[in-house]
N, CA, C and O atoms as a GROMACS GRO file, in nm:
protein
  344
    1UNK      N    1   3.927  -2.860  -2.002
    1UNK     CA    2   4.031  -2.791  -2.075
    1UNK      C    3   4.063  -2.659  -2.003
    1UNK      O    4   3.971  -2.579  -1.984
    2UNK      N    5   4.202  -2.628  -1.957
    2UNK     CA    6   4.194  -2.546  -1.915
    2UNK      C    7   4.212  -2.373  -1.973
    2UNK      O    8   4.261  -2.342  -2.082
    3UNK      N    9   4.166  -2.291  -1.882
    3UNK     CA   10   4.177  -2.148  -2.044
    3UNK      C   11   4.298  -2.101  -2.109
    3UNK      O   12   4.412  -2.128  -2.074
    4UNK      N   13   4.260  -2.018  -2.219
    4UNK     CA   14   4.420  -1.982  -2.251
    4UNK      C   15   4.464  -1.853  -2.182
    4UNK      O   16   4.409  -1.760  -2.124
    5UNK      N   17   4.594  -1.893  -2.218
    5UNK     CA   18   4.628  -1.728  -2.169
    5UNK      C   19   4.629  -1.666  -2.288
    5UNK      O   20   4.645  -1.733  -2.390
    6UNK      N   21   4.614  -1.557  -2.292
    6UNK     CA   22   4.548  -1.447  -2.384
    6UNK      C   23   4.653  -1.288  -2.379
    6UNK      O   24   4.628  -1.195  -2.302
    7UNK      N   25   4.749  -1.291  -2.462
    7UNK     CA   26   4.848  -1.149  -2.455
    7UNK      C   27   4.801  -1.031  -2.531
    7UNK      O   28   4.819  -1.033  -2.652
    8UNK      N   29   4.749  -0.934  -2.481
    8UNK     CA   30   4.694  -0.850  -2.553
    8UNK      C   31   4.818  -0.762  -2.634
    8UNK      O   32   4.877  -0.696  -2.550
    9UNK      N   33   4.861  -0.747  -2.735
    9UNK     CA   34   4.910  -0.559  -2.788
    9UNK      C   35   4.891  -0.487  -2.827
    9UNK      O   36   4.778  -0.462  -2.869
   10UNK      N   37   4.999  -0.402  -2.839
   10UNK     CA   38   4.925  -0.306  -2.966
   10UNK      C   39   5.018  -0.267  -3.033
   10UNK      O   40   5.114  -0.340  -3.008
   11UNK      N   41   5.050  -0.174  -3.122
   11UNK     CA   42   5.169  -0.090  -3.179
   11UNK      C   43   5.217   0.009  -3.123
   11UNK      O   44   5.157   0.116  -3.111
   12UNK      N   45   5.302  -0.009  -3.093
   12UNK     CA   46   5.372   0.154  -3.053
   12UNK      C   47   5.372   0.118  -2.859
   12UNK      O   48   5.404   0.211  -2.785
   13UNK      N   49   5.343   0.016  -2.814
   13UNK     CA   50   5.361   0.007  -2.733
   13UNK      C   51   5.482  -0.053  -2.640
   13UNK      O   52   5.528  -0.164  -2.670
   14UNK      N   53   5.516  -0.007  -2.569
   14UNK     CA   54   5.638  -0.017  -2.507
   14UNK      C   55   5.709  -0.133  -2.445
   14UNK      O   56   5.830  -0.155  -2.447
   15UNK      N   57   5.610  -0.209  -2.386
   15UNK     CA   58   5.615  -0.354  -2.321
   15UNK      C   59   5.605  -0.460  -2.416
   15UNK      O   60   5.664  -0.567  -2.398
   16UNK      N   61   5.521  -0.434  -2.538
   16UNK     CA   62   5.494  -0.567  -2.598
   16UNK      C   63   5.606  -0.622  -2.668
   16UNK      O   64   5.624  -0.743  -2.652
   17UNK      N   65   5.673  -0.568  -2.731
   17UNK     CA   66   5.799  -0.669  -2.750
   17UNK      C   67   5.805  -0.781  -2.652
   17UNK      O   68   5.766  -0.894  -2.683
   18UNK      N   69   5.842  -0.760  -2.562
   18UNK     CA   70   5.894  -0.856  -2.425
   18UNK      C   71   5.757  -0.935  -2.382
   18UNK      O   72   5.761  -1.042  -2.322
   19UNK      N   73   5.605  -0.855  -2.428
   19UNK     CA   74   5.518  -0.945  -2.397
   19UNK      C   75   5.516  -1.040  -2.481
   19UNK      O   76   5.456  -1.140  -2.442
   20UNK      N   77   5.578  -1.045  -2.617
   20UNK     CA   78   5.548  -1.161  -2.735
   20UNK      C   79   5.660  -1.216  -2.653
   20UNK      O   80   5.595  -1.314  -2.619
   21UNK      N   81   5.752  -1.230  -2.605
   21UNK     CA   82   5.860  -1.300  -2.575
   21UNK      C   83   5.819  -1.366  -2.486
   21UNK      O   84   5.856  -1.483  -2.489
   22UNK      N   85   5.752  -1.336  -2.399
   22UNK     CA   86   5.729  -1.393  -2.267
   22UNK      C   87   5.563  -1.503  -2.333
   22UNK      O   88   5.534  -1.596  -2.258
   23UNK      N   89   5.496  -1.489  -2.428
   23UNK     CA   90   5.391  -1.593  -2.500
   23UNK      C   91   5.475  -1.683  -2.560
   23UNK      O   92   5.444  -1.799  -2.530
   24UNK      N   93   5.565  -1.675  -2.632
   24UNK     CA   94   5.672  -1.761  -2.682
   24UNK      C   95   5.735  -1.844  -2.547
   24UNK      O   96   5.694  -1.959  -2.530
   25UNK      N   97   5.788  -1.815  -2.496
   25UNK     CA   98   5.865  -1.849  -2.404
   25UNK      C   99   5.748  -1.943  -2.282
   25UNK      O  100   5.790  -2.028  -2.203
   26UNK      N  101   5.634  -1.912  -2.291
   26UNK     CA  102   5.513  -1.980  -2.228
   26UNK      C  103   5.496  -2.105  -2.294
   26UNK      O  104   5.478  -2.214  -2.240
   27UNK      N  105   5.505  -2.074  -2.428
   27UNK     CA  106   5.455  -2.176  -2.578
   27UNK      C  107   5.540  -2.309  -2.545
   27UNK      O  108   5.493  -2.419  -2.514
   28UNK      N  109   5.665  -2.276  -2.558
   28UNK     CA  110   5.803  -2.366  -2.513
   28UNK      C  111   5.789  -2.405  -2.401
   28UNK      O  112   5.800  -2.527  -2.392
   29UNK      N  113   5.771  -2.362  -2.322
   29UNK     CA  114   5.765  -2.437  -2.140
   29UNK      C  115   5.648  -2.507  -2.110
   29UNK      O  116   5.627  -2.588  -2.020
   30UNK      N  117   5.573  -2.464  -2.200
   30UNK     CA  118   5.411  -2.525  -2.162
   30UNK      C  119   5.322  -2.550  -2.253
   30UNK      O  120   5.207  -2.507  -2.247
   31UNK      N  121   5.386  -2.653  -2.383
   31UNK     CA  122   5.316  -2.679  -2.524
   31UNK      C  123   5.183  -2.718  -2.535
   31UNK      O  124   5.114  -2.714  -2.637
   32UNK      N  125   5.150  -2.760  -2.413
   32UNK     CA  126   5.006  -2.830  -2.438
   32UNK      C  127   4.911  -2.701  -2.373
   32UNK      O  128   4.789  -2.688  -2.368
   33UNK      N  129   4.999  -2.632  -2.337
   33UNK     CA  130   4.875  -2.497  -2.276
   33UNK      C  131   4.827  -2.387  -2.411
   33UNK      O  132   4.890  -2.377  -2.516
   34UNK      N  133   4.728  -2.326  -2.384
   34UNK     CA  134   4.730  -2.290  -2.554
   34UNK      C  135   4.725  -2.140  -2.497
   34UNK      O  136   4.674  -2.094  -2.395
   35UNK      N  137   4.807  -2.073  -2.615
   35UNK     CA  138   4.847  -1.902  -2.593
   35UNK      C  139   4.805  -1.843  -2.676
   35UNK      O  140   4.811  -1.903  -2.784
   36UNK      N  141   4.768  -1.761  -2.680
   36UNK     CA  142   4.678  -1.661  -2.782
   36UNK      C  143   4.769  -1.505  -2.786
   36UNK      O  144   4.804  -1.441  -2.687
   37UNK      N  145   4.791  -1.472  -2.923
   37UNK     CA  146   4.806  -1.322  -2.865
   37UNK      C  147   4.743  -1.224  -2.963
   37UNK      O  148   4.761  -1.227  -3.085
   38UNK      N  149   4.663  -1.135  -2.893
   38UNK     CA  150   4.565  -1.074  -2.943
   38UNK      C  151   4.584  -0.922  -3.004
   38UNK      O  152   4.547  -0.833  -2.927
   39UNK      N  153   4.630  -0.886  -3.110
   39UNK     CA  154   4.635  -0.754  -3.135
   39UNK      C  155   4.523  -0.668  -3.161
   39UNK      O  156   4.442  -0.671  -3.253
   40UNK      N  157   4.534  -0.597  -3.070
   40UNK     CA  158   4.429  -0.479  -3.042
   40UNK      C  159   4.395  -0.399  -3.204
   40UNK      O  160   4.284  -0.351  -3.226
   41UNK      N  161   4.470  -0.397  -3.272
   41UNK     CA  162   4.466  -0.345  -3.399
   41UNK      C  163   4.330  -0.410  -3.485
   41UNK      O  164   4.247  -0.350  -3.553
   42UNK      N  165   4.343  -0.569  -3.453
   42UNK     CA  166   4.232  -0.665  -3.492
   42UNK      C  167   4.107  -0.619  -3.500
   42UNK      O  168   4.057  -0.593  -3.391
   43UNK      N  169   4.009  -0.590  -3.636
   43UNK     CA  170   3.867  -0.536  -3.589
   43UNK      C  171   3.796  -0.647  -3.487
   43UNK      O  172   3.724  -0.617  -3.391
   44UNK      N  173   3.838  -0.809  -3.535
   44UNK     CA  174   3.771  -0.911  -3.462
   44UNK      C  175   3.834  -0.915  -3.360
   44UNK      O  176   3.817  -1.031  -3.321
   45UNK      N  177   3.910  -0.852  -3.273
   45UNK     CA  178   3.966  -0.898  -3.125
   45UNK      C  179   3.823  -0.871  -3.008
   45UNK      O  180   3.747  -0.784  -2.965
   46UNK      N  181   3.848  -0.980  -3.000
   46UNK     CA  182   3.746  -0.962  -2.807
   46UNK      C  183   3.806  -0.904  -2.732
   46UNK      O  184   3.905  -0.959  -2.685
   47UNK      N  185   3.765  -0.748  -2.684
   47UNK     CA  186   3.868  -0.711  -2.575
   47UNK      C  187   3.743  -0.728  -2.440
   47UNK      O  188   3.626  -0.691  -2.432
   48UNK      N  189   3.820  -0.790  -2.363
   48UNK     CA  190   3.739  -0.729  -2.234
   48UNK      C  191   3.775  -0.594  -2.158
   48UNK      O  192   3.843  -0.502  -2.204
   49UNK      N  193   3.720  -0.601  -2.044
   49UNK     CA  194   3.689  -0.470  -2.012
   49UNK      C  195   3.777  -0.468  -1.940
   49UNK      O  196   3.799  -0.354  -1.902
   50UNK      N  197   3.872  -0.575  -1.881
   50UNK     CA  198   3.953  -0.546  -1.765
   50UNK      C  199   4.077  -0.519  -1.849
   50UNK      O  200   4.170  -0.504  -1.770
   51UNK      N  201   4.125  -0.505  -1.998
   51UNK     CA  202   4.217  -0.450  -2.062
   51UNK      C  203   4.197  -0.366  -2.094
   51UNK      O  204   4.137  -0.351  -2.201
   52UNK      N  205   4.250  -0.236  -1.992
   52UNK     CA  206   4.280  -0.085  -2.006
   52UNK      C  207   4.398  -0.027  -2.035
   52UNK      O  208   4.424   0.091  -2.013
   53UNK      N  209   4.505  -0.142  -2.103
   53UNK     CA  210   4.644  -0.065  -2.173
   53UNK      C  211   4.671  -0.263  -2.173
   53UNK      O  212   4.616  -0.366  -2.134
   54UNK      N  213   4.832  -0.203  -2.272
   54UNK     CA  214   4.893  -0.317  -2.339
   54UNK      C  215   5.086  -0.293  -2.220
   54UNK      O  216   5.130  -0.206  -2.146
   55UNK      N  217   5.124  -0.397  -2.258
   55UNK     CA  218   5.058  -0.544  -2.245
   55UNK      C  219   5.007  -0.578  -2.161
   55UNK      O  220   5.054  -0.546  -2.052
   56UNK      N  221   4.879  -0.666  -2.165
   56UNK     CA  222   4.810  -0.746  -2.075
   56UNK      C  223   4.778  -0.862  -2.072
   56UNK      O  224   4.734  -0.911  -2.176
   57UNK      N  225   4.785  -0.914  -1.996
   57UNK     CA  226   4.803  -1.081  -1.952
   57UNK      C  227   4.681  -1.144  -1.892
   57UNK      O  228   4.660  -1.119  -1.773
   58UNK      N  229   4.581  -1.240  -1.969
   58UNK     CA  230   4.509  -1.235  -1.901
   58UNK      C  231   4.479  -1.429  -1.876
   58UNK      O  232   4.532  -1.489  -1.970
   59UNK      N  233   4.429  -1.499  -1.805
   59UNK     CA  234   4.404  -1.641  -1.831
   59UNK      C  235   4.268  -1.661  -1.821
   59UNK      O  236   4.212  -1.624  -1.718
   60UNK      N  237   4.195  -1.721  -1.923
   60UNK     CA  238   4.042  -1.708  -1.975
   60UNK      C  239   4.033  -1.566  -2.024
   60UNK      O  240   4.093  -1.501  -2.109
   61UNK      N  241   3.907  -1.537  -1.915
   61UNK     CA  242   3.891  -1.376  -1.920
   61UNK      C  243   3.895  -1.289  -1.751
   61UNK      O  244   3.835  -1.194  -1.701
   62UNK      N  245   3.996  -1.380  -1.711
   62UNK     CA  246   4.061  -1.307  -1.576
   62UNK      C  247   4.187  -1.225  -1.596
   62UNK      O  248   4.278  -1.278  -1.660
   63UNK      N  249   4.205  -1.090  -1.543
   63UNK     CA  250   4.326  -1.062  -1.575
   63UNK      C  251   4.449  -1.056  -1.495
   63UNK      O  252   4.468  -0.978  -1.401
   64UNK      N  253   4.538  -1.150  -1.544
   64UNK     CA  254   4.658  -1.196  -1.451
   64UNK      C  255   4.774  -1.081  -1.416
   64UNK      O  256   4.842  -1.080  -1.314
   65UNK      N  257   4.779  -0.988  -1.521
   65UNK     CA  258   4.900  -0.857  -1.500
   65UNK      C  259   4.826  -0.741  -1.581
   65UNK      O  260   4.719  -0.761  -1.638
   66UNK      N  261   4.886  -0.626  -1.581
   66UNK     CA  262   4.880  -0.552  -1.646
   66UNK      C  263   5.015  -0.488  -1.652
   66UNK      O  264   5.078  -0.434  -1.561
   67UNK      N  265   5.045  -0.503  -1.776
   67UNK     CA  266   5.236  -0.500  -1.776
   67UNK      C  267   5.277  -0.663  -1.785
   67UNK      O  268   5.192  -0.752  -1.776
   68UNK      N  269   5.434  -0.690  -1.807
   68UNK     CA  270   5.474  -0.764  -1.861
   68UNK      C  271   5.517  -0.842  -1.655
   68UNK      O  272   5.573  -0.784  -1.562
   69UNK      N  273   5.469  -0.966  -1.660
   69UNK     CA  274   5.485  -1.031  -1.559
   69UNK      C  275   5.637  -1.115  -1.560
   69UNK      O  276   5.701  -1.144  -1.661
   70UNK      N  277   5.678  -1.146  -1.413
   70UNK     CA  278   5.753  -1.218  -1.408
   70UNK      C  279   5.749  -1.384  -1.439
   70UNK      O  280   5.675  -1.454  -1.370
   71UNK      N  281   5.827  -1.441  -1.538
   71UNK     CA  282   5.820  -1.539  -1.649
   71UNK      C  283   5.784  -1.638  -1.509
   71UNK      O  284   5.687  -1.713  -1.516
   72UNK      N  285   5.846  -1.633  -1.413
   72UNK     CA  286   5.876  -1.796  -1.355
   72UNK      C  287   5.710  -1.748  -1.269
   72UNK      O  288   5.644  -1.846  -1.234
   73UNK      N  289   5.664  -1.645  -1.246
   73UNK     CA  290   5.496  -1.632  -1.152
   73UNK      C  291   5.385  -1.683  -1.294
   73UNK      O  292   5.284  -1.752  -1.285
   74UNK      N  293   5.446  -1.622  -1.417
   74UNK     CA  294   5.334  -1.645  -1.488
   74UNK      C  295   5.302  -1.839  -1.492
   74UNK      O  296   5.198  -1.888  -1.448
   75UNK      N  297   5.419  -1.924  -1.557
   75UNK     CA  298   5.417  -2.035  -1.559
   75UNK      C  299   5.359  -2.142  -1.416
   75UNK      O  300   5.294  -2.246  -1.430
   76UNK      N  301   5.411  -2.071  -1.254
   76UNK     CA  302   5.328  -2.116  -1.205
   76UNK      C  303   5.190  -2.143  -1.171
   76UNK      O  304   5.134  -2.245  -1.130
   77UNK      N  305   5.120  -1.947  -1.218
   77UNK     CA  306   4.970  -1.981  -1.214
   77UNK      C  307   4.965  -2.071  -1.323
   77UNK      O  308   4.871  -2.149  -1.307
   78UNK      N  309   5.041  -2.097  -1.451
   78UNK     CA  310   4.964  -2.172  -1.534
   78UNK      C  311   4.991  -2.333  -1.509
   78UNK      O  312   4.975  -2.433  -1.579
   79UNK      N  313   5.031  -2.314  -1.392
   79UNK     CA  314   5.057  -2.489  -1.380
   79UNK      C  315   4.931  -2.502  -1.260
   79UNK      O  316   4.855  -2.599  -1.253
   80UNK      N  317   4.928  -2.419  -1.196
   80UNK     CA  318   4.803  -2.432  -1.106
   80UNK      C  319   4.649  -2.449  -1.161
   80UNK      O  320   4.550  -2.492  -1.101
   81UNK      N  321   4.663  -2.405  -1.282
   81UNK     CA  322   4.538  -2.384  -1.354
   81UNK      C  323   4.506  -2.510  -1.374
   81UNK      O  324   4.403  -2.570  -1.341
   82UNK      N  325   4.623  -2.557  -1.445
   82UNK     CA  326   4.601  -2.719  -1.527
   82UNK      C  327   4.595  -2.804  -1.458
   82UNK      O  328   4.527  -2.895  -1.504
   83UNK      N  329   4.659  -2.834  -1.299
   83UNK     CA  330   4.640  -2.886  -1.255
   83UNK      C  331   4.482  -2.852  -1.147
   83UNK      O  332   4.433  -2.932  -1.068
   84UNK      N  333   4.462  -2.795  -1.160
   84UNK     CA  334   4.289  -2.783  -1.095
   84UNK      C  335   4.153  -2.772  -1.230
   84UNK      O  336   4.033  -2.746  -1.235
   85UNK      N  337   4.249  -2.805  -1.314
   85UNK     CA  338   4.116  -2.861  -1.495
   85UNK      C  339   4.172  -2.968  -1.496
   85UNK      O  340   4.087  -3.057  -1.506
   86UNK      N  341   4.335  -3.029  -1.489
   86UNK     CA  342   4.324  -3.126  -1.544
   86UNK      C  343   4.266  -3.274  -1.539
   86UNK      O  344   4.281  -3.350  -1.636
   0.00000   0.00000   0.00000
């Protein structure tokens, strides 16, 4: 199975609008991949350590951006992923 991608936010932050857009927009292009988005607000959120601001993009617990990535780079790592789990 391969990992999820994982969108961190928070409130008041500047990018995350466009980061929920860009998990949505992942959701739709890539239904069987599973997306998570994690608000930092959450007492239960797992943050790792490599999220030092919002938005962050991460797949498993690797981190893919920090800031809001370009839609068509994000979908390719996630096709690379699946195809090296699937």
């Amino acid at each position: 199975m391969p990992p999820p991608l994982r969108v961190f936010v928070a409130p008041g932050c500047a990018g995350c609008a466009r980061a929920l857009e860009l998990a949505a927009f992942v959701g739709r292009r890539r239904p069987t991949h599973s997306v998570e988005v994690v608000d930092l607000t959450d007492p239960r959120a797992r943050v790792p350590d490599s999220v030092v601001g919002t938005p962050a993009f991460l797949i498993g617990d690797r981190l893919f951006s920090l800031g809001n990535p370009d839609p068509e780079r994000l979908l390719t790592e996630i096709d690379h992923i699946n195809e090296a789990t699937g």
